[in-house]
N, C-alpha and C positions, 0 to 999 in steps of 0.2 A: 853132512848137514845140507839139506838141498836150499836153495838159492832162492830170495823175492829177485822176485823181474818187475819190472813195468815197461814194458815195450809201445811204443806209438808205432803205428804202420799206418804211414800217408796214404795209401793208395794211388790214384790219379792224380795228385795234388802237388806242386809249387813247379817253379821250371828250378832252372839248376842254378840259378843265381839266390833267388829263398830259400833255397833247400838249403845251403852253404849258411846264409845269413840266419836261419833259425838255428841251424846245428850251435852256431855263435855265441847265438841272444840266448837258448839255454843251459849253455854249460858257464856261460857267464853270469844268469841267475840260477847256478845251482854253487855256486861257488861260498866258500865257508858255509856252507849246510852242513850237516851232518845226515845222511842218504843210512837208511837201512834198506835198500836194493838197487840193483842193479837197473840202467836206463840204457835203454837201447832203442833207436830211430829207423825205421823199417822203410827207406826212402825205394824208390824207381831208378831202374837200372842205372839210366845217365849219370846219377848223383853218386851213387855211390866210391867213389875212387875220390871224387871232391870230397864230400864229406868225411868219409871215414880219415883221410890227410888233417881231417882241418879241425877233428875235435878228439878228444880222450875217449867220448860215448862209447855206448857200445853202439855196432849199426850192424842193418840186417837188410839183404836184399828181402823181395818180396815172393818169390818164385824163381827156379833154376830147372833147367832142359832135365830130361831123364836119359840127354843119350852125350859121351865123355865127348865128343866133336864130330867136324865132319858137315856133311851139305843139308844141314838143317835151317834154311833163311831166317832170319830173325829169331832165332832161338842165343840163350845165354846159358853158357854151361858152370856147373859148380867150381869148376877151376877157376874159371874167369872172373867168378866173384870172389871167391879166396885169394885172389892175384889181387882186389884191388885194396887190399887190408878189409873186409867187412867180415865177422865173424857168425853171423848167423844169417838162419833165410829161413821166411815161412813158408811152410808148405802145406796144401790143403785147404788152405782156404773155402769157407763157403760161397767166397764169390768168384775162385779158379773151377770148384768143382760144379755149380751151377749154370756159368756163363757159358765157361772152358771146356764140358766134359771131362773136369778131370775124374778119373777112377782110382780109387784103393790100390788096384795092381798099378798104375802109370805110379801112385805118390811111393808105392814101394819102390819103386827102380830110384826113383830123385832123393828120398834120402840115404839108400846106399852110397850114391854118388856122391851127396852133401857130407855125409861122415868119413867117405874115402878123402875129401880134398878137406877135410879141418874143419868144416862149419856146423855148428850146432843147429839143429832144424827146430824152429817150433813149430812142432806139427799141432794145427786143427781138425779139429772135431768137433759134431753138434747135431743136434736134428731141427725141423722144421717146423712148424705152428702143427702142419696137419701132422706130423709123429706126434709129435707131443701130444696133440689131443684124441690122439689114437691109442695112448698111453704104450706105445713103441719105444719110446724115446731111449730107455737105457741099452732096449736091442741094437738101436740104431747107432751106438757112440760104444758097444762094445764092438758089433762086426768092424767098425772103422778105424779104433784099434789093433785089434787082432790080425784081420787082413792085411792094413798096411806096413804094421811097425813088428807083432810077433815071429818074421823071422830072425830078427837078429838076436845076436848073442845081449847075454846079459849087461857084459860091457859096453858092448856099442849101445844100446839100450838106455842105459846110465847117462846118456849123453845127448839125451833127446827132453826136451821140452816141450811139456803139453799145452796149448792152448782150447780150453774148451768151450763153445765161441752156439750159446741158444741162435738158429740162425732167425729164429722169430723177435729178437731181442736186437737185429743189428739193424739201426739206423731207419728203427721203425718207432722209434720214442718210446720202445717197451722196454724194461729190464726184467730180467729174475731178480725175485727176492733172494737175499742173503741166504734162506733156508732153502731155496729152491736149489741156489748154483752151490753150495754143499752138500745137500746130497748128493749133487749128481760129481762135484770133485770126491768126495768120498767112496763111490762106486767108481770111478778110475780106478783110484788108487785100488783099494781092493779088489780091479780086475787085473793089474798089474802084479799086484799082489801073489797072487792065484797063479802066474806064470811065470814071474821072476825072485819071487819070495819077497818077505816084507823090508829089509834091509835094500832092496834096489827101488820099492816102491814108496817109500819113507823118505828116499832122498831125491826121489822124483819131483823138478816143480811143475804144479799145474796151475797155469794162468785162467783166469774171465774173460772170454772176449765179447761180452756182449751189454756194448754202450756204456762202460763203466766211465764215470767224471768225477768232478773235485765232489760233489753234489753225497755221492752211494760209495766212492772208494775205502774210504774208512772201515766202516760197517763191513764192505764184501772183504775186506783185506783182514777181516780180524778174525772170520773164521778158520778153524784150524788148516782144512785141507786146499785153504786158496791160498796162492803162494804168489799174488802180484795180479796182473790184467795187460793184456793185446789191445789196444786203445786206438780205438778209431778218430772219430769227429774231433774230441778230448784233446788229441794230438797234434791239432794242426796249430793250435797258436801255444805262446808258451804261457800266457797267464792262465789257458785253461787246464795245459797240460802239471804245472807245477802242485796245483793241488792234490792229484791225480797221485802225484809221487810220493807227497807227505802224507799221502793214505797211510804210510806205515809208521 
């Protein structure tokens, strides 16, 4: 039975004293709720060892090195964040592979690494206004797929969380409509499908990542094949983020 998520990933955002004191304020107003998914806080490197110590959440770094150690400056390796209790880490992102250069072969080497040291990766995926309006878009989010994540085995597979994140949708005031970001989680799943059988693609979750709030959660969480949201903006304070939750 695969799993709702709702994950916030701060980006650039709090220093490491807010980071701590929101982890706080929302597990203290999530408290006597009754939660049908999983919440997980996607903080920057610093925070992670604080936070993860200081709440039940789940927490996810934001990015992890593709190389185990060694004379890489400023790089953070998958070990290093499984050392500090954080359980997951995004990878892929459309603002690593954008900014970053990151590539399909780089994000394949860092979740080997993430699944060798414990951490569940939600991997991103998505195209851009001009795919989209090129009507590319499903080519584009299966090559990124396939490339990065169909080598591994079906088991390690099982262990990966999709985030599929319109990048014409982030933090441009656009959303997909609820039938748009279903068909395209439906075509995941059924390209997953196609390579791991229906039984590892059925328990596969695929999250939204693009601009979901208290506002559209509901509606996008009720389709069948979306299984929670990667929550941007949404996530930085928790009166916005709590609606966000009760989407389900």
């Amino acid at each position: 039975m695969r799993k709702n998520i709702v994950a916030g990933n701060w980006k650039m955002n709090k220093n490491l004293q807010e980071g701590v004191a929101f982890a706080k304020d929302l597990e203290a107003a999530l408290a006597g709720k009754t939660l049908k998914c999983d919440v997980v806080i996607g903080t920057p490197f610093i925070h992670l060892a604080s936070v993860a110590s200081s709440t039940k959440l789940g927490v996810a770094a934001q990015n992890c090195a593709n190389k185990v150690s060694g004379a890489y400056t400023g790089e953070v390796s998958a070990a290093m964040i499984a050392s500090t209790g954080a359980k997951y880490v995004i990878l892929g992102h459309s603002e690593r592979r954008t900014y970053y250069g990151e590539t399909d072969a780089l994000l394949k080497e860092k979740v080997v690494l993430a699944l060798a040291n414990g951490l569940t990766p939600i991997f991103c995926i998505g195209e851009t206004k001009d795919e989209r309006e090129k009507n590319i878009h499903f080519d584009v989010v299966k090559r990124q797929t396939v490339d990065a994540l169909f080598n591994l085995s079906a088991e390690d597979f099982s262990k990966i969380v999709i985030a599929y994140e319109p990048v014409w949708a982030i933090g441009t005031g656009l959303t997909a409509t609820s039938a748009q970001a279903q068909e395209m989680h439906a075509f995941i799943r059924e390209t997953i499908a196609d390579k791991y059988g229906k039984e590892v693609a059925n328990n596969t979750s695929i999250l939204y990542g693009g601009s979901a709030n208290g506002g559209n959660a509901k509606e996008l969480f009720a389709c069948p094949d979306i299984d929670g949201g990667l929550i941007g903006g949404a996530s930085l304070e928790v009166e916005k983020f709590i609606p966000v939750i009760e989407g389900f």
